[in-house]
C-alpha positions as CSV (number, residue, x, y, z in Angstrom):
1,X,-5.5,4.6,-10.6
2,X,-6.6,5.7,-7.3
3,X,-3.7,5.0,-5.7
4,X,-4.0,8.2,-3.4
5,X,-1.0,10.0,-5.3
6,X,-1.4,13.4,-6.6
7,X,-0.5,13.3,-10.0
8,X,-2.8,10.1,-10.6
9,X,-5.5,11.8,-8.2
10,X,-5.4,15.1,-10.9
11,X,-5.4,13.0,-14.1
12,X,-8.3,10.6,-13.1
13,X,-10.4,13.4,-11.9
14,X,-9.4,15.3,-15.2
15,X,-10.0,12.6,-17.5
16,X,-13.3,12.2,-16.1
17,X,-14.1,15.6,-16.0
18,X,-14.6,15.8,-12.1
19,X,-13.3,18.8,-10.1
20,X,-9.5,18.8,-9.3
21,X,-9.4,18.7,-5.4
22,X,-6.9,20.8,-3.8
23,X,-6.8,20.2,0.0
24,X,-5.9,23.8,1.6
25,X,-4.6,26.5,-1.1
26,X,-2.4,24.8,-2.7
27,X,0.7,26.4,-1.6
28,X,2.1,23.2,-0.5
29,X,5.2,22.2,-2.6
30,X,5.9,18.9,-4.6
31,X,8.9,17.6,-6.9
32,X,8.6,15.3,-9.3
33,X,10.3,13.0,-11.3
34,X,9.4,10.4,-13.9
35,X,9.9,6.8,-13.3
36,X,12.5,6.7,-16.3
37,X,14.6,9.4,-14.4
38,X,14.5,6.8,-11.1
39,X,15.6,4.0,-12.9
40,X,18.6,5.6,-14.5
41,X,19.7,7.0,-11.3
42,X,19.7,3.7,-9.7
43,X,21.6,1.9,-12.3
44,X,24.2,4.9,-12.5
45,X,24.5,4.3,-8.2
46,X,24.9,0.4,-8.9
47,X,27.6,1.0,-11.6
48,X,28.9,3.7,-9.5
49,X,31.4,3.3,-6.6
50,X,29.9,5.6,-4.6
51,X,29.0,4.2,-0.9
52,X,27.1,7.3,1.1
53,X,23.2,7.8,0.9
54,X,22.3,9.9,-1.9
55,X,18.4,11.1,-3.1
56,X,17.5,10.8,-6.4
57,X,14.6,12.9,-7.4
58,X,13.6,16.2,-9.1
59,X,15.6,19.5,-7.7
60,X,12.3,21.6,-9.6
61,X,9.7,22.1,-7.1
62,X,6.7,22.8,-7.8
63,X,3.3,24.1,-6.0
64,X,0.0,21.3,-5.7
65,X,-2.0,24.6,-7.8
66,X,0.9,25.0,-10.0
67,X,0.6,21.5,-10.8
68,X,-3.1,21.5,-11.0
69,X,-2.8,24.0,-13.2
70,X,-0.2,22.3,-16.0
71,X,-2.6,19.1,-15.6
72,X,-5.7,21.2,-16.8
73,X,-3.6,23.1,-19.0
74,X,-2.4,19.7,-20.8
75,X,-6.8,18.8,-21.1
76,X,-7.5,21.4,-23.8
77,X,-11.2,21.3,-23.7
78,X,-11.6,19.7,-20.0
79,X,-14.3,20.9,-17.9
80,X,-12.9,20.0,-15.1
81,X,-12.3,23.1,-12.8
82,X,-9.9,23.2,-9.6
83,X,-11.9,23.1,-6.2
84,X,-9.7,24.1,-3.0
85,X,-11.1,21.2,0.1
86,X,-10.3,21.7,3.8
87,X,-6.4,21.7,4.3
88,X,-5.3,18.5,5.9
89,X,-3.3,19.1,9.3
90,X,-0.6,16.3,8.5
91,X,0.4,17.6,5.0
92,X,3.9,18.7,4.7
93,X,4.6,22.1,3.2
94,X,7.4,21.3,1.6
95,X,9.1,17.9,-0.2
96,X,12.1,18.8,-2.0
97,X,15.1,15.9,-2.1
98,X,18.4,17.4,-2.0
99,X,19.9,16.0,-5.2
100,X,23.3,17.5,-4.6
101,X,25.6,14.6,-3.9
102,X,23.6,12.7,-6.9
103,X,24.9,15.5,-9.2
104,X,28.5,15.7,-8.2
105,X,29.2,11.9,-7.6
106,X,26.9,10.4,-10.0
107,X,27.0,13.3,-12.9
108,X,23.0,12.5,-12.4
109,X,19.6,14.9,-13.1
110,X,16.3,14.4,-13.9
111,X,16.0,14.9,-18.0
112,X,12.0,14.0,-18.2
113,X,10.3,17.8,-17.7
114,X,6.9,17.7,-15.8
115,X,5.3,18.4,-19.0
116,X,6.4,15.6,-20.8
117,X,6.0,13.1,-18.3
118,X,2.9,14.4,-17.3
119,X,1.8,13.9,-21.6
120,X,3.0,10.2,-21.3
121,X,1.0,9.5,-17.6
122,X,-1.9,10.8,-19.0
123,X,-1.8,8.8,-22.2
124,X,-1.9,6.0,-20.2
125,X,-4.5,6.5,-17.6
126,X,-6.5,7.6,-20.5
127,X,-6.0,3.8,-21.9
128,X,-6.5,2.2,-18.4
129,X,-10.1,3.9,-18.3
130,X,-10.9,2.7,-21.5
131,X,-9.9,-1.0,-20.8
132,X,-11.2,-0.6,-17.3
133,X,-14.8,0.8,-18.1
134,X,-14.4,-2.3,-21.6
135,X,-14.1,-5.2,-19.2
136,X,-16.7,-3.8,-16.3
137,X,-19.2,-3.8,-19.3
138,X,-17.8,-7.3,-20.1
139,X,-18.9,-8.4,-16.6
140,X,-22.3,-9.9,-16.1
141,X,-23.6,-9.3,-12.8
142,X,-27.2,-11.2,-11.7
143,X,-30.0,-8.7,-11.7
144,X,-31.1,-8.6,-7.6
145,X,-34.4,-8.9,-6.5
């Protein structure tokens, strides 16, 4: 769960009602797909004779606030609130794949929206805390003197 990633990093810290970090203003821009979307583009490039690199990934682009905004937006009753941090020098402004040759040789686009993905991630990190925080009570640890 803190695997560094954005979308993971905004859902934890949402779930757990802890500020969502921004580093800079946000302005940076993002795609993203669900892992359902990835794995039927693959399979459609195996079954496909199609021999020249091609990226798979979301052609909608959105901004790191835009995003923090749709995560908070899908926590009805979340305190968390969106802090901006120091802007990181080594941050790309922009990560957009260019999907074109995916769509004209594989007939292939993304069809999970960010919303609904975003519904189904969160769902399940909301499980993982609940096992997680089950089993460290399960633990018994020796009191230290």
């Amino acid at each position: 769960m803190n695997d560094g990633r954005v979308i993971s990093h905004f859902v934890r810290q949402t779930l757990q009602n802890e500020p969502i970090s921004i580093n800079g203003l946000g302005e940076q821009t993002r795609s993203f797909q669900y892992v359902s979307d990835l794995v039927d583009g693959l399979i459609n490039l195996m079954n496909n004779n199609f021999s020249q690199p091609v990226n798979l990934g979301s052609a909608e682009e959105l901004t790191i606030s835009e995003l923090a905004h749709v995560v908070l937006e899908a926590f009805v009753g979340s305190s968390s609130e969106i802090v901006n941090r120091p802007a990181m020098q080594d941050d790309p402004h922009s990560r957009k794949p260019d999907v074109t040759r995916a769509e004209k040789y594989l007939h292939w686009h993304t069809k999970v929206s960010i919303v609904a993905g975003l519904n189904t991630t969160i769902e399940y990190f909301r499980q993982e805390l609940k096992r997680h925080s089950h089993s460290q009570r399960s633990i018994w640890r020796p009191k230290m003197r």
